[in-house]
N, C-alpha and C positions, 0 to 999 in steps of 0.2 A: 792543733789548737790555734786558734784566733786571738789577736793581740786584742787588750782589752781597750774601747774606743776611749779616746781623751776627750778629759770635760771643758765645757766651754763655758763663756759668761754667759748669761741671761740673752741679754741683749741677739747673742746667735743662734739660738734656740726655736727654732718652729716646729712645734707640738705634732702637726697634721702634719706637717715636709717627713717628721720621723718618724712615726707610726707606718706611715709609704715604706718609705728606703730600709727601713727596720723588717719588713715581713718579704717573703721570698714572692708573694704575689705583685706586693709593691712595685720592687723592683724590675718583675718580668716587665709589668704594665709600663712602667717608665722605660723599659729599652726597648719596647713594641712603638711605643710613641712616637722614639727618637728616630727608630730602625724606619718605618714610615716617614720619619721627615726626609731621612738619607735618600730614601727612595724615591720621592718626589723631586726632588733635588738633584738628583744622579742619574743622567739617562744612564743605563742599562746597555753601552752599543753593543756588549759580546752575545745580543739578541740578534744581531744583524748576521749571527753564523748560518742563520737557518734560514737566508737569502742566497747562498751558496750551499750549490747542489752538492757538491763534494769538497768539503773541509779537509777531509783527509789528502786530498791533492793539493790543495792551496797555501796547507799547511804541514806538507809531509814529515819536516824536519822532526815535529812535537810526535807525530804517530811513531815515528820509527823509535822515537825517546822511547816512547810505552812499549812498544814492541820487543826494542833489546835497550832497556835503560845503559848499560857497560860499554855499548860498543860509540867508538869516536866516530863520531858527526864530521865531515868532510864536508862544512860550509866555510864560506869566506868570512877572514876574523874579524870583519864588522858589522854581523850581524847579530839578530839577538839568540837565535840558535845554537850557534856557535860559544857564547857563552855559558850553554847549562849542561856543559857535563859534571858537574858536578849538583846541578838540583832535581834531586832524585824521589824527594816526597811527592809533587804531586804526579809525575808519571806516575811510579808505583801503584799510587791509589786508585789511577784510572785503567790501570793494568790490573788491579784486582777488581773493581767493578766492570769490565767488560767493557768500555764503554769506545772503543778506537773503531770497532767493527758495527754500531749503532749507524743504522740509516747514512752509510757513505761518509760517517764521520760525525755527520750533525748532531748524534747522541755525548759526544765531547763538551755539550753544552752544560751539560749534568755538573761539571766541576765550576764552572762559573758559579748555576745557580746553588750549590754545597759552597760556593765562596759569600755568595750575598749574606745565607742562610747565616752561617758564621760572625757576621756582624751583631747578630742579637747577644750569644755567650758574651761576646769580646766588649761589647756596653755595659754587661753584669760583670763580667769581670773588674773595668775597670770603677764601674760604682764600689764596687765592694772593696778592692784595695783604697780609695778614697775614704770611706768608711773607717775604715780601721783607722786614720790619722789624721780626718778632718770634721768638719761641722755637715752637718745636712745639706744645708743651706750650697754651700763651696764645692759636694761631692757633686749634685746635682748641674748646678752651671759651670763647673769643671769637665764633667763627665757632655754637655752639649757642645761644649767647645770642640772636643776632639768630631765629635758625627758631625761636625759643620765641617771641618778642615780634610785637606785631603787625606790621611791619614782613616778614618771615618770612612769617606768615600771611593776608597781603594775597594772596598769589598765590591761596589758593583761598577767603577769605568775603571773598564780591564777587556779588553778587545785582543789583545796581541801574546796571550799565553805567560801576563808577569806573575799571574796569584801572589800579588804581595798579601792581598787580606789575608792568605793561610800564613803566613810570615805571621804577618802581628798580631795575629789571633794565638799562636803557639808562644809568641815573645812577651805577649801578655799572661798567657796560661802558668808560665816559667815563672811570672813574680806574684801573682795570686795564690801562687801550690804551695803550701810550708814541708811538706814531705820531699827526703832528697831526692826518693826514685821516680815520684811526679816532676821535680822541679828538670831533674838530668835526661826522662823521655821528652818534655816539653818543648825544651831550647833544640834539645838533639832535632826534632823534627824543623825547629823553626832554620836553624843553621842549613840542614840538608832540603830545604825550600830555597833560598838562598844566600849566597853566601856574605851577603850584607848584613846579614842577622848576627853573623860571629863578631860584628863591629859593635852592636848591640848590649854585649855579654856583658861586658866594662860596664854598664849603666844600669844593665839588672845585677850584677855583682854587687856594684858599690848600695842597690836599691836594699838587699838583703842585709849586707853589712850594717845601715845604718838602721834597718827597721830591729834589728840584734839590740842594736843600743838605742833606745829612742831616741834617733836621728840626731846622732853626737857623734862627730869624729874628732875624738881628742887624740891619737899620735896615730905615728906609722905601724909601732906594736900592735894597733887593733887590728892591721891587718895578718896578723902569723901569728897570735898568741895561743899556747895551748887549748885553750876551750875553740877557739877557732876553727878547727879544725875539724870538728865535731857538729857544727851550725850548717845548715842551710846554705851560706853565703858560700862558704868552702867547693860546695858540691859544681860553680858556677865553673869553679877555675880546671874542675874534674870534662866539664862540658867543652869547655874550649880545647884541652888538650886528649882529648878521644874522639874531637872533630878532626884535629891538626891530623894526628895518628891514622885516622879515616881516610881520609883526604891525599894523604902520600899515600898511603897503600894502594888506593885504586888507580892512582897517577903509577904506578909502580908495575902493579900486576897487568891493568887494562889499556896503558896509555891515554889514561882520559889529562885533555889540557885545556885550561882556562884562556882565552888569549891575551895579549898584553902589549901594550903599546899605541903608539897615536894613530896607527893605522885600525887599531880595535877598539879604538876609542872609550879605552881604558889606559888610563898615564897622568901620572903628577904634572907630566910634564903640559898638560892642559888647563890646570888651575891656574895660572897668570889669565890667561885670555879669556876663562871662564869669567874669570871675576872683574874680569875690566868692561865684558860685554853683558853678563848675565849676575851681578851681583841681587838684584832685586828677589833673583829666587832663593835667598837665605832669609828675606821676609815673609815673600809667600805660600812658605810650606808650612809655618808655623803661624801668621797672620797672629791674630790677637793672644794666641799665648805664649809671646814673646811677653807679657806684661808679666806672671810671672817667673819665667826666668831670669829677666832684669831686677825685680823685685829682691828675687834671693840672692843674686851675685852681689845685689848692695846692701842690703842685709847680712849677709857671710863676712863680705867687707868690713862692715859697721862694729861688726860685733868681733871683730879681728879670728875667724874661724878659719884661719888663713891653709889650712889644708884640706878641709873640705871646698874652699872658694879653688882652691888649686884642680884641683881631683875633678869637679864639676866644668871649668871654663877648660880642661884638656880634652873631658870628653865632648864637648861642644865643638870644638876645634877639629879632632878630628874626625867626628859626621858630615862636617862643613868641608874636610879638606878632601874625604872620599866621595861626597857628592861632587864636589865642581872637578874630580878625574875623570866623570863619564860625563855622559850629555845630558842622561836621565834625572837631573839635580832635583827635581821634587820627588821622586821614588827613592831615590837614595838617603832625600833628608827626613824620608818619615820615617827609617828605621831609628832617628834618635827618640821616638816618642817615649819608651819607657824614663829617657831625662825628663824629659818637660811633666811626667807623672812626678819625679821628683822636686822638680821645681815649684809643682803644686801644691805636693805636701809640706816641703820649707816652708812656702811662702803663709801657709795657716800657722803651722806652726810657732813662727815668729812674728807674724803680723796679723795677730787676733782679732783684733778688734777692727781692722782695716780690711784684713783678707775677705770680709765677704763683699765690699764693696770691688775690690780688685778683681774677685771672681766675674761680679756682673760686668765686668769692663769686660773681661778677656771673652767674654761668651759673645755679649756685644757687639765687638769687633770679629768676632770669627764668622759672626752671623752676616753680619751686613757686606764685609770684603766679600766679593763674589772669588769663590774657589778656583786659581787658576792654578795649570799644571804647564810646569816648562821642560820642555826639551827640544832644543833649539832658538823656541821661542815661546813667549807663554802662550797660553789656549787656555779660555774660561770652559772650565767642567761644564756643556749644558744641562740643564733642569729633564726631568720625564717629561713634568706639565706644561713644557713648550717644545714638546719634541714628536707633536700629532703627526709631520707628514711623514717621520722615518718609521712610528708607529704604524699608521696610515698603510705604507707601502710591504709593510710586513703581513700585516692582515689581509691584504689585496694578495700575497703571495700563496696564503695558504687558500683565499676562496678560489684562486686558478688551479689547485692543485688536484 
């Protein structure tokens, strides 16, 4: 069942915005819209595979993933390779679609373009939990905020084997599902995608918890009280500890290791010098919907909700402290998106009558900031519609062929 939508004054009410977002076609048509704007917006480089004659060699570390997902990867621990034994969804999937042995490899492309595709659900989706707890008007310039920001455009600049869109397509799926065996396959996928997902849990947990009480966290009891246990939110804490359990045993049985340390550049011990040199990418991964997450922490503030204000700036703290441990800090900092879904819903919530002008700020600003992605250093995402000569040279590829 679907929570019943909360009513709004007049004043936020657009007849024709609802009639749209209210019917299942509406909708489509509004994340087709968007899904195109992403697109234009977004070159596409993991098109550039099919300028390499064999993928499969250039990239052997990912084929042999597919081939024997269990067996330990013998690369050097600062590479991204090295990193994913433990992320197992999407080999798998391109291990049941056949796709390692496609044209020397070049059929591998298949999983990018199942990744782009992916971006249309993950637009309904998050219209639709918007829906449930805000105004039309808010779901809609809430919901373009995200397709401007990187987050959005993850689904198609993605060159190098990260599939984060399958991440946050499945971490989004996990707090649209109200079913516990929907909500515990969802995350279970999103977690074994990557394991930055499991940082995540914390925000779809608490997402659950408060949508149990219309978005009231009045003590520590709501979270263990009898009926608790029985809810949806419960099921969240079942996904974390069946990953943990996961996760040793194949470290156990198969020797699979994550690596760790400043030479894998993964380590705490890099977040001082992250943040003295790269501080700016805790702005630019969330760009203009920072307006409502600010809005609610002083609003929580205001209205002394001093444990939910608590609960909400920890889990902000630590997306922020596990992104500046790797280099990757804008990939890292989009798995906090299910917060900033919450920070959207607070912010109507409590600031009715203002939330829609807040909304038009944040879309505003996400629209106008040109999307940059940092690792190392920032890089502006380029556009499709100004990316003729790499397009250009792709088409040139195939008329020699």
């Amino acid at each position: 069942m679907l929570a019943a939508r909360p009513k709004f004054s007049g004043s936020l009410t657009y007849p024709r915005l609802s009639r749209v977002l209210c019917s299942w076609r509406g909708r489509l048509g509004t994340a087709l819209l968007l899904f195109f704007l992403v697109f234009l917006t977004t070159y596409p480089k993991y098109i550039e595979i099919l300028l390499d004659p064999s993928p499969a060699l250039t990239n052997k570390y990912f084929f042999n993933k597919i081939e024997h997902p269990l067996m330990p990867a013998q690369l050097a621990a600062g590479t991204h390779g090295a990193k994913s034994a433990f992320r197992l969804t999407v080999p798998l999937l391109a291990k049941v679609l056949h796709l390692s042995s496609a044209r020397n490899g070049q059929g591998i492309i298949v999983l990018y373009l199942l990744q782009s595709l992916l971006l249309l659900p993950f637009l309904i989706l998050l219209m639709r939990i918007f829906q449930r707890f805000s105004n039309d008007r808010s779901t809609l310039l809430l919901t373009l905020s995200f397709a401007t920001i990187y987050v959005g455009k993850s689904f198609f600049w993605d060159y190098d084997f990260w599939f984060d869109g399958y991440a946050y397509f499945f971490l989004a799926l996990g707090m649209a599902l109200r079913t516990r065996s929907g909500i515990f396959c969802a995350l279970q996928l999103a977690c074994w995608t990557d394991e930055r997902a499991v940082v995540s849990l914390y925000s779809i947990y608490l997402f659950h918890l408060l949508q149990e009480s219309d978005f009231k966290l009045i003590g520590i009891r709501q979270y263990f009280n009898r009926p608790f246990f029985s809810k949806s939110s419960s099921i969240v804490i079942l996904v974390a500890l069946t990953y943990l359990l996961g996760r040793l045993s194949l470290a156990h049985l198969f020797d699979l290791r994550t690596p760790f340390g400043e030479e894998a550049g993964v380590s705490f011990a890099l977040v001082p010098y992250q943040l003295k040199h790269r501080l700016i990418g805790i702005f630019l991964a969330f760009e203009g919907l920072w307006v409502p997450i600010l809005a609610t922490l002083f609003v929580l503030q205001q209205k002394k909700e001093y444990i939910l204000f608590g609960q909400f700036s920890a889990i902000l703290m630590v997306h922020i402290l596990v992104a500046y441990s790797v280099f990757d800090i804008t990939r890292s900092m989009g798995y906090a998106f299910p917060l900033l879904v919450i920070s959207g819903i607070l912010m109507v919530k409590h600031l009715a009558e203002a939330s829609s002008r807040l909304s038009l700020l944040t879309a505003l600003l996400c629209i106008i900031i040109p999307t940059q992605y940092l690792i190392y250093y920032p890089r502006q995402i380029p556009w499709t519609l100004f990316s003729y000569p790499e397009i250009k040279a792709l088409m040139m590829s195939f008329y020699h062929v």
